[in-house]
LUMTIKE-972130 format. One line per 2 residues: their letters; for each residue z, y negated, x negated of N, C-alpha, C, CB. Coordinates in pm, 1 decimal, always signed. Glycine has a CB too. Layout:
N
A = Z Y X Z Y X Z Y X Z Y X; ... .
! end
This chain:
79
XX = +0.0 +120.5 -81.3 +0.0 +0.0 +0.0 +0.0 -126.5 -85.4 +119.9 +0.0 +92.3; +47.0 -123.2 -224.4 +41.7 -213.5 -328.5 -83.3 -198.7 -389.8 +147.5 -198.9 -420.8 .
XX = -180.0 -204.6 -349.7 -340.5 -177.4 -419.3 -438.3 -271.0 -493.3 -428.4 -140.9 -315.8; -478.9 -272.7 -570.2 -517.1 -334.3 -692.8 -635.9 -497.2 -649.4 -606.5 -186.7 -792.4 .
XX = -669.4 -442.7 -489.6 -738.8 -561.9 -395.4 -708.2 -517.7 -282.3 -897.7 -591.0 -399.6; -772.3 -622.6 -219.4 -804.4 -619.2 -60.8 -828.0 -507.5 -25.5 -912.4 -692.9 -10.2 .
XX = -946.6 -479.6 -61.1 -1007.2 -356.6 -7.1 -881.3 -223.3 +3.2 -1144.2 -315.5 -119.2; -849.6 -236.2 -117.4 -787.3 -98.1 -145.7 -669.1 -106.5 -77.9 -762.7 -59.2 -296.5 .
XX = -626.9 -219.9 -43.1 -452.7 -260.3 +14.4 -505.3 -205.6 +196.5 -386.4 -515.4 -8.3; -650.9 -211.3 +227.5 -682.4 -237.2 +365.7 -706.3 -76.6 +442.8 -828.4 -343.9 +369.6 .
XX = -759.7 -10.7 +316.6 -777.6 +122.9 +335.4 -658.4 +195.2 +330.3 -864.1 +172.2 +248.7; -534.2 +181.3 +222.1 -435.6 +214.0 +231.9 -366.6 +196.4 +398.2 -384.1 +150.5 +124.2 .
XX = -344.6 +101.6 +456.0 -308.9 +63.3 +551.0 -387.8 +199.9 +670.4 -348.4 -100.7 +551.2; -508.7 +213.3 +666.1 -565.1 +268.4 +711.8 -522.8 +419.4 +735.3 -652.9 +237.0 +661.9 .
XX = -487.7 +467.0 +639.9 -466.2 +633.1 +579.1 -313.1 +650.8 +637.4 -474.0 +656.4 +367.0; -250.5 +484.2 +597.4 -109.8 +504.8 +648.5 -80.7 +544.2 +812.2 -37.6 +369.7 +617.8 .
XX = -212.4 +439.5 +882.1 -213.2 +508.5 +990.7 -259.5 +664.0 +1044.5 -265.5 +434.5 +1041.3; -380.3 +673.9 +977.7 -413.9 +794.6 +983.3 -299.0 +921.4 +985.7 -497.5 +798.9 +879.7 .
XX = -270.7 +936.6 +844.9 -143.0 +999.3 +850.9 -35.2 +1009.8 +934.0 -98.7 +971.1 +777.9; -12.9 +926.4 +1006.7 +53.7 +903.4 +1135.3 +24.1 +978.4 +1239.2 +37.4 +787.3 +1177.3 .
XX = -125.7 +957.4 +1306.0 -211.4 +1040.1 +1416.6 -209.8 +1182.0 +1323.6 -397.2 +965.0 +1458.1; -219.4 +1197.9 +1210.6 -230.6 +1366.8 +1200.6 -106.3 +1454.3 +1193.7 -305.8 +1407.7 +1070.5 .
XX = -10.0 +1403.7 +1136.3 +107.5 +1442.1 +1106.3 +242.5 +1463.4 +1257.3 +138.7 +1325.3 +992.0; +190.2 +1394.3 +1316.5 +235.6 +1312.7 +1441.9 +388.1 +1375.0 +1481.1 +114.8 +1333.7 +1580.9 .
XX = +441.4 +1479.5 +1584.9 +614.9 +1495.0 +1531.9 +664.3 +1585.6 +1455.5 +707.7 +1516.8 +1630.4; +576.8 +1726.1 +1397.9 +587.3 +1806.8 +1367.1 +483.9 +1821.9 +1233.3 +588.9 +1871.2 +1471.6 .
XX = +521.3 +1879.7 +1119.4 +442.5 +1961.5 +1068.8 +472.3 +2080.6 +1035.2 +400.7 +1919.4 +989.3; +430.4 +2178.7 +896.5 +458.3 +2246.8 +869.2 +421.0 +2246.3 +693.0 +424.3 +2320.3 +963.7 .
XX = +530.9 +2333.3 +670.8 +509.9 +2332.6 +480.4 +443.9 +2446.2 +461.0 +659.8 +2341.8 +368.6; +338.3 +2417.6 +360.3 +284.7 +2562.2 +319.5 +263.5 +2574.2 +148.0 +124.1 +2589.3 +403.1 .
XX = +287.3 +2700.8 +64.2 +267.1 +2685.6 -69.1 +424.3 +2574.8 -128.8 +89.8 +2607.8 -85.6; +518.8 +2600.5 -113.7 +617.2 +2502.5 -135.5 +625.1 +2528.6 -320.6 +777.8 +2538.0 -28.3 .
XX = +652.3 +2440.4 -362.4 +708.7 +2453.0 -493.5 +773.9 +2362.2 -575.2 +630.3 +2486.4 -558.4; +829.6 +2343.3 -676.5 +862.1 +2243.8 -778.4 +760.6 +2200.4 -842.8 +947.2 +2283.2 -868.5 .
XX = +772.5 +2080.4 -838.8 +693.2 +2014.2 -941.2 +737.1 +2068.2 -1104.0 +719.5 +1846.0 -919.4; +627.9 +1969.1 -1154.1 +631.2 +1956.0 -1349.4 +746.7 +1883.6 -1379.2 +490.5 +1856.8 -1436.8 .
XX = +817.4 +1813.2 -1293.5 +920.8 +1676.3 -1333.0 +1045.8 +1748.2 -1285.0 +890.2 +1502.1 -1238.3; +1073.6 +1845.4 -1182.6 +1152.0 +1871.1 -1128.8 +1219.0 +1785.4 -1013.7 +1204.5 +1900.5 -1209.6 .
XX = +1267.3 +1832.3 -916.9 +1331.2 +1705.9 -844.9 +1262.0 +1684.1 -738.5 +1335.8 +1577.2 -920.8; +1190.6 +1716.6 -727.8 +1059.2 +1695.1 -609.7 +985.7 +1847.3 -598.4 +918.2 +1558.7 -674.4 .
XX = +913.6 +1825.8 -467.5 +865.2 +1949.0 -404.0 +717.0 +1952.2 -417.2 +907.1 +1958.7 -255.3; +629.3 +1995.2 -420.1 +457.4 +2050.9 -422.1 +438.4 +2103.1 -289.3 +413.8 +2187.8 -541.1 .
XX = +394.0 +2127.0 -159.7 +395.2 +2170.0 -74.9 +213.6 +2122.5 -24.4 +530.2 +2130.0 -8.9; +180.4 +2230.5 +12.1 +54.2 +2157.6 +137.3 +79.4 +2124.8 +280.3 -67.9 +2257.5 +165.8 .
XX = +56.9 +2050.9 +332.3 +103.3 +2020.9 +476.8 +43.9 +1966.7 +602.2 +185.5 +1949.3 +466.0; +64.7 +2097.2 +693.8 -43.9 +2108.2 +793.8 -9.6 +2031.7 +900.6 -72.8 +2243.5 +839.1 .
XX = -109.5 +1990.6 +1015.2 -36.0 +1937.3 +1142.8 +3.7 +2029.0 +1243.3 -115.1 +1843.9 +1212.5; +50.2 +2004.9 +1351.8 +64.4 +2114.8 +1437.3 -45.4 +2171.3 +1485.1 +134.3 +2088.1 +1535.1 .
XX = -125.8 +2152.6 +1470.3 -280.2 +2208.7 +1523.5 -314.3 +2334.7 +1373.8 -437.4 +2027.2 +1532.5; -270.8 +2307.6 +1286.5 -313.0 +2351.0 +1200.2 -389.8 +2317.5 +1066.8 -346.0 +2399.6 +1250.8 .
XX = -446.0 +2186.7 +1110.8 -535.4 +2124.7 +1039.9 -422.2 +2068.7 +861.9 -606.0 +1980.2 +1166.0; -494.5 +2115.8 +760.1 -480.0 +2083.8 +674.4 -437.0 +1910.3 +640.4 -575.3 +2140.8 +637.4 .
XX = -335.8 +1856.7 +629.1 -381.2 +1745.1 +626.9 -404.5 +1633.9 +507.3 -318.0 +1710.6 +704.5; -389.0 +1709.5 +363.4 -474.0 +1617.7 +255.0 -575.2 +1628.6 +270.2 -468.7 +1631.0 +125.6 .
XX = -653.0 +1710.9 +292.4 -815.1 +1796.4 +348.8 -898.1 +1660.1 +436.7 -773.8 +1974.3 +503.4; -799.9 +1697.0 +563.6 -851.5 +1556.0 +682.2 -843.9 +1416.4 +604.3 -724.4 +1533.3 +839.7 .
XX = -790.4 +1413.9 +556.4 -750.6 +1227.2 +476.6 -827.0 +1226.3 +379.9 -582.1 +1179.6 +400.3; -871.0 +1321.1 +328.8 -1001.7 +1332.9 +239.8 -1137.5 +1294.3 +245.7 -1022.2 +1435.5 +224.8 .
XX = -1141.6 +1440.7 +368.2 -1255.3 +1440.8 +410.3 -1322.4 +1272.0 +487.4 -1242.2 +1566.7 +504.3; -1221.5 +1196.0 +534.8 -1221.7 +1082.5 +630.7 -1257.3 +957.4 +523.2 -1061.5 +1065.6 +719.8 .
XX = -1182.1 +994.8 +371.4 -1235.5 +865.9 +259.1 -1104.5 +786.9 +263.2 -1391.5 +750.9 +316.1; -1035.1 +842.0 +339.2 -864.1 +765.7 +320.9 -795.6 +817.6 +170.6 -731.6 +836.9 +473.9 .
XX = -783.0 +907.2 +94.5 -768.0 +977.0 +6.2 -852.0 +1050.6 -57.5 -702.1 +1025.5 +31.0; -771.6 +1079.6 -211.7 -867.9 +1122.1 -296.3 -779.8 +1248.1 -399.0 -933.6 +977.1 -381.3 .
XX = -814.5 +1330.0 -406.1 -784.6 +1469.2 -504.1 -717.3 +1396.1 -665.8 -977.0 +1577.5 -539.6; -612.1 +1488.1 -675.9 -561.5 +1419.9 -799.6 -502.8 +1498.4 -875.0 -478.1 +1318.6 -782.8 .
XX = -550.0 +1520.8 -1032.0 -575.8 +1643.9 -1087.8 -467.8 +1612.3 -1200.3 -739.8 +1678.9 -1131.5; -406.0 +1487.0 -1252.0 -349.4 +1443.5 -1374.5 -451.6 +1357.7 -1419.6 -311.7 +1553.0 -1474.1 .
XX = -325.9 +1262.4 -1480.0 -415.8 +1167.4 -1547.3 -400.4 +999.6 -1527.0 -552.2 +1208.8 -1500.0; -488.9 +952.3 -1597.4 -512.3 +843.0 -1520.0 -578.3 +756.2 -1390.6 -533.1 +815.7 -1576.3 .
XX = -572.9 +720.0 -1299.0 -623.6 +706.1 -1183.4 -688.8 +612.4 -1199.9 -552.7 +700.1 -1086.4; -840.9 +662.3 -1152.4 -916.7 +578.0 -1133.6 -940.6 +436.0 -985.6 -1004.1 +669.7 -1151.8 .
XX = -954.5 +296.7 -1058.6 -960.5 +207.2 -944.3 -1052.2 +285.3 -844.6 -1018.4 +56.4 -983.7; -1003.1 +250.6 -660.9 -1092.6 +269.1 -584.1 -1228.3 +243.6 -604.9 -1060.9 +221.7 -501.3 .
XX = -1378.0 +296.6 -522.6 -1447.1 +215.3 -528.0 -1451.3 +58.5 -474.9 -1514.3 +275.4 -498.7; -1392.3 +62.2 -353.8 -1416.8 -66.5 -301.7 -1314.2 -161.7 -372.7 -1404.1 -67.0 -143.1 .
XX = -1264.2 -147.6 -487.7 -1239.0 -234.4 -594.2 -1328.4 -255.6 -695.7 -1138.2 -202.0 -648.1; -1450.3 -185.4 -734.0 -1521.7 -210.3 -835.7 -1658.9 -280.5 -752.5 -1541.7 -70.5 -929.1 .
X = -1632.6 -333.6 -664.5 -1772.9 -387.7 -650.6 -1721.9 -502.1 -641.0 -1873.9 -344.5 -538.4 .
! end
């Protein structure tokens, strides 16, 4: 939500909602684990329908896959 422009602060906003409509009162944890840092959890997490939901926020351009590393600026910051 702190994003490097407009754009990226606007889309954030966006996903935040999104995430909202997918997640909505329930989910479910799947694949749970510890992280590399400890202290925190790794989990995938579905909606009640089932639907994957980093997958949907993906697939939609609200989010992006993140492997390690350094993060690359959005696009709609480089134009």
């Amino acid at each position: 939500l702190r994003g490097a422009c407009a754009a990226e602060r606007a889309l954030a906003q966006k996903a935040k909602a999104r995430l909202a409509e997918l997640a909505g009162r329930a989910v479910s944890l799947k694949e749970i684990a510890p992280d590399k840092f400890g202290g925190r959890v790794r989990a995938r997490v579905f909606a009640a329908d089932g639907r994957d939901i980093a997958a949907a926020l993906i697939a939609e351009g609200l989010a992006r896959p993140y492997a390690g590393g350094p993060r690359p600026a959005w696009p709609a910051c480089q134009q």
